[in-house]
ROVEXKE-934365 format. One line per 10 residues: number of its first residue (from 1); their letters; for each residue x, y, z of C-alpha. Coordinates in pm, whole numbers, always signed. Each point is the difference from the previous one (the first is absolute). Example, Ala and Ser with C-alpha at 12.3 -4.5 7.8 and 13.67 -1.06 7.14 Angstrom:
BEGIN
1	AS	+1230/-450/+780 ~ +137/+344/-66
END
This chain:
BEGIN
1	XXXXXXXXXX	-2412/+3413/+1097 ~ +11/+242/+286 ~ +220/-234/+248 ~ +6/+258/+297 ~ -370/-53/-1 ~ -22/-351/+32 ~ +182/+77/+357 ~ -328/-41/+292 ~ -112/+285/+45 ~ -73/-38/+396
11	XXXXXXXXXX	+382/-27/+104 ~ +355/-1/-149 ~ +155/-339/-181 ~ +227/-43/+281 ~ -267/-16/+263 ~ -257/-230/-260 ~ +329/-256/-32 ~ +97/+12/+363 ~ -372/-59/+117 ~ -59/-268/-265
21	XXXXXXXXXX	+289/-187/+107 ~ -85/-48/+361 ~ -407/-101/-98 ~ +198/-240/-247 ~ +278/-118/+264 ~ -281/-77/+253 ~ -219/-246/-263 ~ +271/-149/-147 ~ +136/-62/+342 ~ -276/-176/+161
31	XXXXXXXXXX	-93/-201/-359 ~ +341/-87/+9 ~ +31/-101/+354 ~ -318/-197/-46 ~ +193/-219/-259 ~ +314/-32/+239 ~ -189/-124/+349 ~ -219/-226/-214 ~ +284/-140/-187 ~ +271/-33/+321
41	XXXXXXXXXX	-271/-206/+233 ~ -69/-186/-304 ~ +289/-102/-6 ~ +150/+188/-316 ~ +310/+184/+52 ~ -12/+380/-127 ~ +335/+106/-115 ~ -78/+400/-49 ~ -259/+165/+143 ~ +57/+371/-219
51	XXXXXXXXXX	-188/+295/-42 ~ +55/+176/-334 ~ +211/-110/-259 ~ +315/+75/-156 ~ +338/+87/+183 ~ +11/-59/+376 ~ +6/+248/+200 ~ +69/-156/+335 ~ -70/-386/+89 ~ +33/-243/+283
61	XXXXXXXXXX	-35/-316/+81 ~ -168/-170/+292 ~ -2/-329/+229 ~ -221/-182/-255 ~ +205/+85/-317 ~ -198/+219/-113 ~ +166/+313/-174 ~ -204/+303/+26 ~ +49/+282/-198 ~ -118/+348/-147
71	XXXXXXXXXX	+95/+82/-348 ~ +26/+310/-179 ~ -316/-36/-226 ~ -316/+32/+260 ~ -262/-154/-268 ~ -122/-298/+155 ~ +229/-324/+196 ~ +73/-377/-5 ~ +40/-219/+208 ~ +244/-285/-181
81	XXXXXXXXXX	-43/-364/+187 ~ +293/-269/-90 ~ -47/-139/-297 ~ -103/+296/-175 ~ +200/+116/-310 ~ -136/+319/+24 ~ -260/+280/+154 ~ -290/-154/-188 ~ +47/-351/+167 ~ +157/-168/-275
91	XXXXXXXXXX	+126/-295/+57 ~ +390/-72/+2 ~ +4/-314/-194 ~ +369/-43/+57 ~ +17/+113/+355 ~ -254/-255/+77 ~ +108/-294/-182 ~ +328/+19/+247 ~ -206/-30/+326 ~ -87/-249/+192
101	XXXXXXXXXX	-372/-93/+75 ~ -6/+171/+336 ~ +153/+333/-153 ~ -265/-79/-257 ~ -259/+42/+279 ~ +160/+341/+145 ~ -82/+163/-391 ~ -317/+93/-156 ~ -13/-206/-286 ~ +75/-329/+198
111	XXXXXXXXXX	-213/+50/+351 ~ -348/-161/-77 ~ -267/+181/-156 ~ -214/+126/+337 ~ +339/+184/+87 ~ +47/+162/-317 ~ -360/+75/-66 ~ -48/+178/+335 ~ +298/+215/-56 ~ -79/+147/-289
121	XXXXXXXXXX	-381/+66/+116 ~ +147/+149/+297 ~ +119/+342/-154 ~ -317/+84/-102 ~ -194/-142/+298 ~ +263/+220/+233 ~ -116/+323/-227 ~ -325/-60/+96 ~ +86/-81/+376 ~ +175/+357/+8
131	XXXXXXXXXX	-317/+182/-147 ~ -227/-171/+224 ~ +159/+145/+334 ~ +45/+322/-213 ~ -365/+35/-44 ~ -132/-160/+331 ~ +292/+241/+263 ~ -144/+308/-181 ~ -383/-82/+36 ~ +111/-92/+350
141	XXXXXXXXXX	+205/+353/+35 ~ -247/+240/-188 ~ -314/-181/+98 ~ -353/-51/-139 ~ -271/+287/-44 ~ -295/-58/+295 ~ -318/+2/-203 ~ -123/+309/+238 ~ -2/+354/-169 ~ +215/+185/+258
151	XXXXXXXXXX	+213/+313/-87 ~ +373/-9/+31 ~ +235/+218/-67 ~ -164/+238/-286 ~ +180/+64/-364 ~ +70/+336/-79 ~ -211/+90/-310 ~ -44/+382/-154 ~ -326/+47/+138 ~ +94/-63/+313
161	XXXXXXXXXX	+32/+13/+283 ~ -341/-144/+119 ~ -220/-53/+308 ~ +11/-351/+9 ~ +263/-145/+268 ~ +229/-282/+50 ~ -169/-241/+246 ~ -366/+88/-150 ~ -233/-285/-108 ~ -168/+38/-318
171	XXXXXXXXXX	-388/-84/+10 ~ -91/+185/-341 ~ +131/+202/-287 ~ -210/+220/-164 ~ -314/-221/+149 ~ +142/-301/-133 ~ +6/-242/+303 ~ +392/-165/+33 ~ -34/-242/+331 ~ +351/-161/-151
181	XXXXXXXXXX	+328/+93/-148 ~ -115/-162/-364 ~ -301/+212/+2 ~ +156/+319/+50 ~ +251/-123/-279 ~ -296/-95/-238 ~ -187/+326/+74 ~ +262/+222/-189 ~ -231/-75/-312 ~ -298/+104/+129
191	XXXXXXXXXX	+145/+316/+113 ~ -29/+328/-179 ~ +283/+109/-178 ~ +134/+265/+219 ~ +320/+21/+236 ~ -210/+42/+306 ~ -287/-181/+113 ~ -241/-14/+329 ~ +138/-268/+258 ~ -188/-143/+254
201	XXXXXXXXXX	+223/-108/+268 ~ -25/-109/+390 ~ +288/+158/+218 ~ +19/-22/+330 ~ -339/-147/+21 ~ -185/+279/-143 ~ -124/-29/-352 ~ +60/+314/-220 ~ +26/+104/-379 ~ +324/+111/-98
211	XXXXXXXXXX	+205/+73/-317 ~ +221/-239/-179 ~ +213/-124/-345 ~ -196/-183/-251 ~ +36/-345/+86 ~ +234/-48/-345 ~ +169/+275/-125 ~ +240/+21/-284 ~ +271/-76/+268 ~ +290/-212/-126
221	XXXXXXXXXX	+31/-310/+261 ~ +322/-136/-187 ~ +172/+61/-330 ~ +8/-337/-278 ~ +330/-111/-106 ~ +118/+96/-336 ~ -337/+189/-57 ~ -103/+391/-140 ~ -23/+136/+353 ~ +330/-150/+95
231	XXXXXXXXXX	+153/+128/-326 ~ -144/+363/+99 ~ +165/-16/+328 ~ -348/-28/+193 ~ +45/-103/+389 ~ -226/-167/+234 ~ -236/+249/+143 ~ -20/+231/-299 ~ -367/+80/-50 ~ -106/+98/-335
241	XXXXXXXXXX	-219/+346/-46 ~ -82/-15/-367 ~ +78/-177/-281 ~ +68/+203/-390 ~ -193/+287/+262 ~ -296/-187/+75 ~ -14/-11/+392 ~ -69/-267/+162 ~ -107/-145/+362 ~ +28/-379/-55
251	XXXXXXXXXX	+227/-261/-54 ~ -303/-166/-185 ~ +12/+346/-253 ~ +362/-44/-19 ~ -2/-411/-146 ~ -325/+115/-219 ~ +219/+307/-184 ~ +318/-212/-21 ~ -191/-247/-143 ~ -185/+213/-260
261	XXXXXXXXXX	+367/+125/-89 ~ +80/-302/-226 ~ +353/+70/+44 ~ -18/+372/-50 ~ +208/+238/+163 ~ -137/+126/+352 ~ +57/+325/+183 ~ +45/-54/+361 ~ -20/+283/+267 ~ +137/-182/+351
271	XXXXXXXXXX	-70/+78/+312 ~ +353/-117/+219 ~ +55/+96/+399 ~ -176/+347/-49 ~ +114/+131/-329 ~ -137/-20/-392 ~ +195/-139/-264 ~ -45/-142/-368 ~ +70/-338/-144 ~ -24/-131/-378
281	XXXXXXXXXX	-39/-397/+10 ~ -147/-232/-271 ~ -242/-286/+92 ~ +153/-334/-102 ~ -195/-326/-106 ~ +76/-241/+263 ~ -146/-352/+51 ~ -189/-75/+300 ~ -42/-337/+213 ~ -401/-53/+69
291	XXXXXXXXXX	-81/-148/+303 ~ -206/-320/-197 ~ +326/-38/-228 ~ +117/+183/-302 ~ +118/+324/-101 ~ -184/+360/-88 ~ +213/+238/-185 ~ -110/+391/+79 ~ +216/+331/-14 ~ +121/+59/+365
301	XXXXXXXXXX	+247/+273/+120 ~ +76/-249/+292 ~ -137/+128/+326 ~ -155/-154/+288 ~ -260/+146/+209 ~ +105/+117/+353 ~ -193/+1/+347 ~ -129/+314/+121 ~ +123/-121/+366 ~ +187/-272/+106
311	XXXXXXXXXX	-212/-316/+102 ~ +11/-154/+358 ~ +199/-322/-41 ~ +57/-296/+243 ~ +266/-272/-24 ~ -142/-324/-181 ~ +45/-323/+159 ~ +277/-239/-136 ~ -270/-196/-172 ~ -144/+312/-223
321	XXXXXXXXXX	+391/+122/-54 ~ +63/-346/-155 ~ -295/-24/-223 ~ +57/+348/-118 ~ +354/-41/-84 ~ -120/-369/-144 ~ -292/+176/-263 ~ +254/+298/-46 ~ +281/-256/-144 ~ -293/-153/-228
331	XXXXXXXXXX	-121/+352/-139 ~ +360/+46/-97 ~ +42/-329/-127 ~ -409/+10/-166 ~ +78/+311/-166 ~ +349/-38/-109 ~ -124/-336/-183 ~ -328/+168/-139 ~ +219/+323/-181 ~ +243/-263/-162
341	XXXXXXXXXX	-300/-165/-133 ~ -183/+304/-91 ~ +384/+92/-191 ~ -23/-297/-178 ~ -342/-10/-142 ~ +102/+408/-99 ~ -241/+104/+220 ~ +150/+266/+206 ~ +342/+185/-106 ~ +308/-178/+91
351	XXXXXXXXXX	+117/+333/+142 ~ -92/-185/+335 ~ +319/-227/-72 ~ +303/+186/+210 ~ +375/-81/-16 ~ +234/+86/+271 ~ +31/+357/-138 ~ -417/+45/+62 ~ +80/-222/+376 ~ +269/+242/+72
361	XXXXXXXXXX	-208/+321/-67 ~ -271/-188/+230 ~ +226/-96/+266 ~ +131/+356/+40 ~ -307/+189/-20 ~ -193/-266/+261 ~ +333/+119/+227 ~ -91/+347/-44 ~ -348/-88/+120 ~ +68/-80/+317
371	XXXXXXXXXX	+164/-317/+237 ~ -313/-174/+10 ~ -79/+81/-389 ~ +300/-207/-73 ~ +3/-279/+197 ~ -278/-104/-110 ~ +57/+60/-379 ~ +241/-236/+91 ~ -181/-220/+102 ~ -198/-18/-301
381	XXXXXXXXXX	+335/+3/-275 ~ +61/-328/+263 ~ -316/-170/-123 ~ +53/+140/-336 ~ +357/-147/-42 ~ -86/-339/+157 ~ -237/-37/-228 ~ +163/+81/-281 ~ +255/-247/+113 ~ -258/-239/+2
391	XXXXXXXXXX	-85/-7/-388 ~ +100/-298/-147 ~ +287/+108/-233 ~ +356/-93/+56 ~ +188/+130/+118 ~ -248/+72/+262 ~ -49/-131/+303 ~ -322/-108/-195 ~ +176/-147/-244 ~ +179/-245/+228
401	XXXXXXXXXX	-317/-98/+145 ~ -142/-114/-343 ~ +324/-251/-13 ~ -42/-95/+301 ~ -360/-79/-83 ~ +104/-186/-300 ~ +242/-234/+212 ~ -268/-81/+240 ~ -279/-69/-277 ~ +252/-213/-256
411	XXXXXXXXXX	+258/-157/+326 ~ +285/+196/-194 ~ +165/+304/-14 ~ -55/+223/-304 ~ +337/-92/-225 ~ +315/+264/+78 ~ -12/+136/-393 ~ -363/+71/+15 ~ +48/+155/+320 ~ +257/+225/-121
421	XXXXXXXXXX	-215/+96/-322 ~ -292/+85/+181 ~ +218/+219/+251 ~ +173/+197/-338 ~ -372/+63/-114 ~ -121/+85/+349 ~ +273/+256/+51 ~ -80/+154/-356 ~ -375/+47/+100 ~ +91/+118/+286
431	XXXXXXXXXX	+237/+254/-121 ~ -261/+75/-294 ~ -277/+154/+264 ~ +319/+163/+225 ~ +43/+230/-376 ~ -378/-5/-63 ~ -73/+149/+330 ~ +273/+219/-19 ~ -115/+145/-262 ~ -337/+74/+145
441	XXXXX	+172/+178/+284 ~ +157/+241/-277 ~ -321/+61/-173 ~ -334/-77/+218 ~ +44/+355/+115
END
């Protein structure tokens, strides 16, 4: 196995590490912290509050008690409360029988069960918490497209450059009426397949006919993680001038050849900031959410279609910035459930399961993307990881919850042995996927 090329291809290892680290820092950080604040006005006393595991690096210790520390392996973080016998909340069976009921109180296996219980749910719900202002400060800082077709600031494209202006409003393409934004969008397919069509426009207050791009050409808007085009070193803006030397004028020709490709390989010639140049990429079978549920599974290269001008935006109220951000947690959350299911049932390739190699690789080439590109991907790891801390398998936060559901339904706790058992199998499940989905990183390629 070529080693060297398992290396991402967008950036060196150094870089991919040191980017992966501070996405992982900052969720593990606030999941952690969610546990800690929870557990100290609950009245549970947190011991060590660390992030990563392994020697310590540095440590100290504040007015509470409360050591906190960074140690020299940046995978993840505890936070240990008093009584624990170790990271994974064990209890101390020993250390406990010597206290007296009020220390009892101060640990996590004595305080009462509404204490512990919203602890533990409080990583997760924290993760959640961080993605939501995520997602709602960068609708509020980027804005929301105005539903009116007005030019911005114009892409460059090759058959440029064009009559049509910034500041012109579109009334009609090629005849077709467009009185809003999603019209002139939905036109593109009843356009002719050529690079420039007949705009009608007013400007100024005069109406007049002038020339302009097609309304979607085969422009690359963004660039998919761990996809063909990413592989082949395509950037955002690259438009795409023919295909195995078939020209083409449309993004719509561009998804109907890759998809006739059936994974063959395809011959791109590249249009980039004014010069020509030639790509090889191969179309990959990926698995696609539906927007009524479910997966479709086509051969994409992994491009996005970009605008032929940037849209007039205006700043959405706090109300629309909070129900976005609230659906966008529930796509990620919607979606992230429906693949696992889909996984299961062998429905569409487990190649979509990632390990911290494939997260890594992400992280790093989101960073290349762009400030805002990568905030927001965190964002959505945020969701991705609370959820996943959610599942109910010890040692999970999940898994915690199910005892703790058990002691409320049968007015005991689960016994200390069976708790342990459970934990051993948890951790070997767990550590099962971790080498499953490492694996996929090495070979979904």
């Amino acid at each position: 196995m070529d080693l060297i090329g398992l290396l991402p291809s967008f950036g060196n290892f150094f870089y991919t590490i040191a980017v992966f680290v501070v996405v992982l820092s900052i969720i593990v950080a606030v999941h952690e912290y969610g546990h800690y604040i929870i557990g100290r006005l609950s009245g549970i006393h947190a011991e060590v509050f660390s992030l990563g595991f392994g020697p310590v690096l540095f440590k100290g210790t504040d007015r509470h008690g409360t050591v906190w520390q960074v140690a020299a392996l940046p995978l993840g973080g505890y936070v240990k409360f008093a009584g624990d016998s170790s990271a994974v909340s064990s209890k101390d069976e020993e250390g406990m029988a010597q206290m007296s009921a009020a220390e009892q109180r101060r640990t996590m296996h004595g305080a009462p069960l509404w204490a512990r219980s919203a602890t533990v749910a409080a990583g997760p719900i924290f993760n959640f918490i961080l993605a939501f202002f995520i997602f709602a400060g960068l609708m509020m800082y980027e804005g929301v497209a105005i539903d009116e077709p007005v030019v911005g600031e114009i892409t460059p494209l090759p058959a440029g450059p064009f009559e049509l202006a910034q500041g012109d409003r579109i009334l009609a393409v090629e005849g077709v009426p467009t009185e809003t934004l999603a019209d002139f969008v939905n036109s593109a397919d009843d356009m002719p397949a050529q690079p420039v069509l007949a705009y009608t426009v007013e400007r100024d207050g005069r109406v007049m006919t002038v020339t302009g791009p097609h309304p979607r050409p085969p422009l690359a808007g963004s660039v998919t993680l761990q996809s063909a085009a990413r592989s082949a070193q395509m950037q955002p803006g690259d438009v795409i001038l023919s295909i195995n030397e078939t020209d083409i004028a449309t993004f719509t020709e561009l998804r109907e050849l890759v998809a006739e490709s059936e994974g063959n390989p395809m011959a791109l010639r590249v249009w980039r900031d004014g010069a020509e140049l030639d790509l090889e990429l191969i179309p990959r079978r990926s698995d696609l959410p539906l927007p009524e549920g479910g997966f479709e599974t086509r051969f994409l290269i992994g491009l996005t279609s970009g605008a032929v001008f940037e849209y007039s935006t205006r700043t959405p109220s706090v109300t629309e910035a909070v129900t976005m951000a609230t659906n966008q947690i529930w796509n990620v959350i919607r979606t992230s459930l429906q693949g696992l299911y889909y996984m299961i049932l062998g429905q569409i390739s487990t190649c979509n399961l990632s390990s911290p190699v494939g997260i890594a690789e992400a992280s790093a080439a989101k960073a290349s993307d762009g400030l805002l590109e990568f905030v927001w991907f965190i964002g959505v790891l945020s969701v991705a990881i609370g959820l996943l801390n959610l599942f109910p398998i010890p040692p999970l936060d999940g898994g915690h919850l199910v005892f703790h559901s058990y002691e409320a339904i049968f007015r005991r706790p689960a016994s200390d042995q069976a708790v342990r058992i459970l934990i051993t199998v948890g951790l070997t499940l767990v550590l099962t996927l971790f080498l499953f989905a490492l694996f996929n990183d090495l070979t979904c390629r």
